[in-house]
C-alpha positions in Angstrom: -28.6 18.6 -37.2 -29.9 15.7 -35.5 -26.7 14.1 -35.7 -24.6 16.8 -34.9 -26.5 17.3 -31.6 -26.5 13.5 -31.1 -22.4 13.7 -30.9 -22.5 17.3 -29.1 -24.3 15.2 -26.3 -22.1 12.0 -26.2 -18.9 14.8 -26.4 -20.6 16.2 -23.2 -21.8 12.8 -21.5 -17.7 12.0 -22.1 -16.4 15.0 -20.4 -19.0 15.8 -17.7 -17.2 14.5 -14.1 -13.7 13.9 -15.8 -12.2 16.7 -13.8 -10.0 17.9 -17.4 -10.8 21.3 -16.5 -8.0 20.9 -13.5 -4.7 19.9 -13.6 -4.9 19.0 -9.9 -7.1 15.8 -9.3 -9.8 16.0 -7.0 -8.7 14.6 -3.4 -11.7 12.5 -2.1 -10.0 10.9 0.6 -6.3 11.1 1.6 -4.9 9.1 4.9 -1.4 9.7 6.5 1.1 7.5 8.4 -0.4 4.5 7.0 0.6 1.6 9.5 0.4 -2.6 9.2 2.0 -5.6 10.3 2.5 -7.5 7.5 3.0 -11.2 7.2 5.2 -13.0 4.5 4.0 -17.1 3.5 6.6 -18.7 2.7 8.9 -15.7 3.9 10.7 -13.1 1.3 14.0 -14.1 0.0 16.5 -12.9 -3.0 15.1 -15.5 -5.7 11.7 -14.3 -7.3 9.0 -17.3 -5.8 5.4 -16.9 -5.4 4.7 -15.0 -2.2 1.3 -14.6 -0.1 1.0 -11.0 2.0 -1.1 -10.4 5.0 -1.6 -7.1 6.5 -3.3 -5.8 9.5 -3.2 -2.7 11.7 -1.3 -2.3 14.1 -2.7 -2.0 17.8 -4.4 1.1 18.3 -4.0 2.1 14.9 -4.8 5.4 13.8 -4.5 7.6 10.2 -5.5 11.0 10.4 -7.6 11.6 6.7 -8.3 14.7 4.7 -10.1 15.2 1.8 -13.5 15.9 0.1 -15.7 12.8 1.5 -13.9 13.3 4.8 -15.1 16.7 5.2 -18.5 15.8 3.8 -19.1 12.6 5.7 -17.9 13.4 8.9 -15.5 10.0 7.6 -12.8 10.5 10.6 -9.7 9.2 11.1 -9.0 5.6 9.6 -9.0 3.4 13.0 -8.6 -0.2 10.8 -6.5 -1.0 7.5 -6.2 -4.5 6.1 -4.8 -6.4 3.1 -4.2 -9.9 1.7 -2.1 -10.0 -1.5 -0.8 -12.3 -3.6 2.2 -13.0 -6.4 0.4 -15.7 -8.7 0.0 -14.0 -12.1 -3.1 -16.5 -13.0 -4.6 -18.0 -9.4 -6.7 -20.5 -11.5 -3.6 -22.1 -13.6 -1.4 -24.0 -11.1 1.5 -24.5 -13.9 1.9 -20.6 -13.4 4.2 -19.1 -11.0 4.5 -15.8 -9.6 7.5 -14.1 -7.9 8.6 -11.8 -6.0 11.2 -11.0 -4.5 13.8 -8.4 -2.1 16.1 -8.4 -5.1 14.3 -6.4 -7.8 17.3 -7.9 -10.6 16.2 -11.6 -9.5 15.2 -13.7 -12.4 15.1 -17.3 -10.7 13.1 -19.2 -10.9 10.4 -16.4 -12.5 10.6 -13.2 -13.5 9.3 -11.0 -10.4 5.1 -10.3 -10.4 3.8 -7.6 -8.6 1.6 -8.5 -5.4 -1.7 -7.7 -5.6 -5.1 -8.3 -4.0 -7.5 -6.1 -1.8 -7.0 -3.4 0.8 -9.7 -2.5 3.3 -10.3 0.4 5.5 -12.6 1.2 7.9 -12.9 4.6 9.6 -14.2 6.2 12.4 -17.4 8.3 11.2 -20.0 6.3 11.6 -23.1 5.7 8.5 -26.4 7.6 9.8 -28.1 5.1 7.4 -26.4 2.0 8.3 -25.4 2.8 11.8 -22.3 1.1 10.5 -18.1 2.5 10.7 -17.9 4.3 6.9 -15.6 1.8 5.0 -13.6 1.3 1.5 -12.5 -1.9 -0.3 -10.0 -1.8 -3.1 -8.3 -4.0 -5.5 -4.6 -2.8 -5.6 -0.8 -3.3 -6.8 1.6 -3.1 -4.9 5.5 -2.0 -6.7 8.5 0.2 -5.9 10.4 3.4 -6.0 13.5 3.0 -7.1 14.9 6.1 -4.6 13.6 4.4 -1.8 14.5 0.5 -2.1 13.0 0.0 1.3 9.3 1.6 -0.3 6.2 0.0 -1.7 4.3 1.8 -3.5 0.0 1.1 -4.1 -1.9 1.7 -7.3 -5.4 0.9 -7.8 -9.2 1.6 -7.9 -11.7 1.4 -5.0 -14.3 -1.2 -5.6 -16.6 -1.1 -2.6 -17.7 1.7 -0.3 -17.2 5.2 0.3 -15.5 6.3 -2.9 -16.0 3.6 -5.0 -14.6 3.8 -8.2 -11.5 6.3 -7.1 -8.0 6.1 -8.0 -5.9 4.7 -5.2 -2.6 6.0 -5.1 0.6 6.2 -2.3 2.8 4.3 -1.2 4.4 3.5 3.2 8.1 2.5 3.7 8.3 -0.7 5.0 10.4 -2.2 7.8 12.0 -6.2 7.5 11.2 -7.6 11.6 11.9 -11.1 11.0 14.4 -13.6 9.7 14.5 -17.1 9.6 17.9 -18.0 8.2 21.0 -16.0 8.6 21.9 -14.2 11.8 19.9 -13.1 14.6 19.2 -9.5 13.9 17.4 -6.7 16.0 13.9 -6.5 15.1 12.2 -2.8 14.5 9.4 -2.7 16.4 6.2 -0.5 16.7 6.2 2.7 19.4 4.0 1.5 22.6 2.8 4.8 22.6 -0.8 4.7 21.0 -0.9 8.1 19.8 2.8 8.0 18.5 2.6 4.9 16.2 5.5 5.6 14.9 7.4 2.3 13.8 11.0 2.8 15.3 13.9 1.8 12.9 16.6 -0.5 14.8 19.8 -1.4 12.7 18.7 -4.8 12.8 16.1 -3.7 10.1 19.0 -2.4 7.6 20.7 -5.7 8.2 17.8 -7.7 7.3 16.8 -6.1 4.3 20.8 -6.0 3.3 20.9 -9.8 3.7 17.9 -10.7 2.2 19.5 -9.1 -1.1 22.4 -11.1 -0.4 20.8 -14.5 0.3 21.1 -15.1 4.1 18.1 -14.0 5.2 14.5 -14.6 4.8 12.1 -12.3 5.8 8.6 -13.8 7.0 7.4 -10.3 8.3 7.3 -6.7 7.6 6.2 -3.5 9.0 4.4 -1.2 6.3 4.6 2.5 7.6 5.9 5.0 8.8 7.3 8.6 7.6 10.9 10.0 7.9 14.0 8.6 6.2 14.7 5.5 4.0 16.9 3.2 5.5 18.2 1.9 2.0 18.5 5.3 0.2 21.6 3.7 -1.6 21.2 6.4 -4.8 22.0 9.0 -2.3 20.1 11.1 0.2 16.6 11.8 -0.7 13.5 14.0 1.3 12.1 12.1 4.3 9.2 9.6 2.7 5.5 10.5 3.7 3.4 7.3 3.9 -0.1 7.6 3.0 -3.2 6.1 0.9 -4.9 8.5 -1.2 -8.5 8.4 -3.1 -8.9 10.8 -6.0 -10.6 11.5 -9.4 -8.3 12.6 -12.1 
């Protein structure tokens, strides 16, 4: 009996919090229109080489949030979204090369690697104990949707702060604003209208992306954001992409 009730309570330890009694997972914090201006070191081209990504908000940035600690914690709107990623599979072996790349078939000189490092966001509720802005660290991947070639999508797990140990999931279309070979194309740029935010697609941005698969261009900056259409739904047409960062428990 004693055993028996010993692995009754471990069954129930297991399953208490796990959420299996809904197929839906349990939305803790969920942020739209998701908007940076990302940085590219040494600058994104069609062979798969190790790549370093900065992103930061853009000027009066904005994401209106929903979700169970937003209600609960008077959390806000997100008013500040960071990252800093990398493509080096093992940062401590310098023999070991990461990649990535525009192409997603490029094999030279590395297969591509995912980029990956920490995304921070700080929102507008303030902490009645800390009489610090609420905030949330996480370790994430970045990847892809093949639908939507000009998409990045984020996976990972919240490390630090409000919601700390959630599953981060989403994903923001992203926007090439900057070449440094090839020819000179029109930038897209962000909406000077603070309450718009909108990042405005310019053909230039289709051209850059295009050449970048082809070789002539290298893109040292990108735009993550945004919702409407892909620019690059080559597989035919496809619903308008809604960027946004979500927190949940399964």
């Amino acid at each position: 009996m004693a055993v028996a009730a010993a692995a009754g309570l471990a069954a129930g330890m297991l399953a208490f919090g796990t959420g299996t009694s809904s197929a839906q997972p349990t939305v803790l914090i969920d942020c739209d229109h998701v908007i940076g201006n990302g940085t590219v070191t040494p600058g994104i081209t069609n062979a798969s080489l190790q790549q370093n990504i900065a992103v930061k908000g853009a000027k009066a940035y904005t994401a209106p949030c929903t979700g169970v600690l937003v209600t609960a914690l008077s959390l806000g709107d997100a008013i500040s979204v960071s990252g800093k990623f990398t493509t080096d599979p093992d940062p401590k072996n310098p023999f070991v090369s990461g990649g990535f790349s525009c192409d997603a078939t490029a094999t030279s000189p590395d297969q591509p690697y995912p980029p990956y490092g920490k995304l921070a966001t700080k929102f507008a509720g303030i902490n009645p104990f800390t009489g610090k802005n609420y905030a949330a660290s996480a370790f994430v991947r970045l990847g892809s949707d093949p639908a939507y070639l000009d998409s990045a999508t984020v996976t990972g797990i919240v490390t630090k702060g409000v919601g700390v140990g959630g599953d981060v999931s989403g994903g923001f279309l992203q926007q090439p604003v900057a070449t440094t070979t090839g020819p000179v194309t029109t930038p897209s740029y962000l909406d000077t209208t603070p309450s718009a935010g909108a990042v405005v697609p310019q053909i230039g941005s289709l051209n850059a992306g295009l050449g970048c698969i082809a070789g002539t261009d290298q893109l040292t900056a990108v735009v993550f954001g945004t919702d409407g259409d892909s620019l690059l739904s080559l597989l035919g047409p496809t619903p308008p992409f809604d960027s946004s960062i979500m927190v949940s428990f399964p």
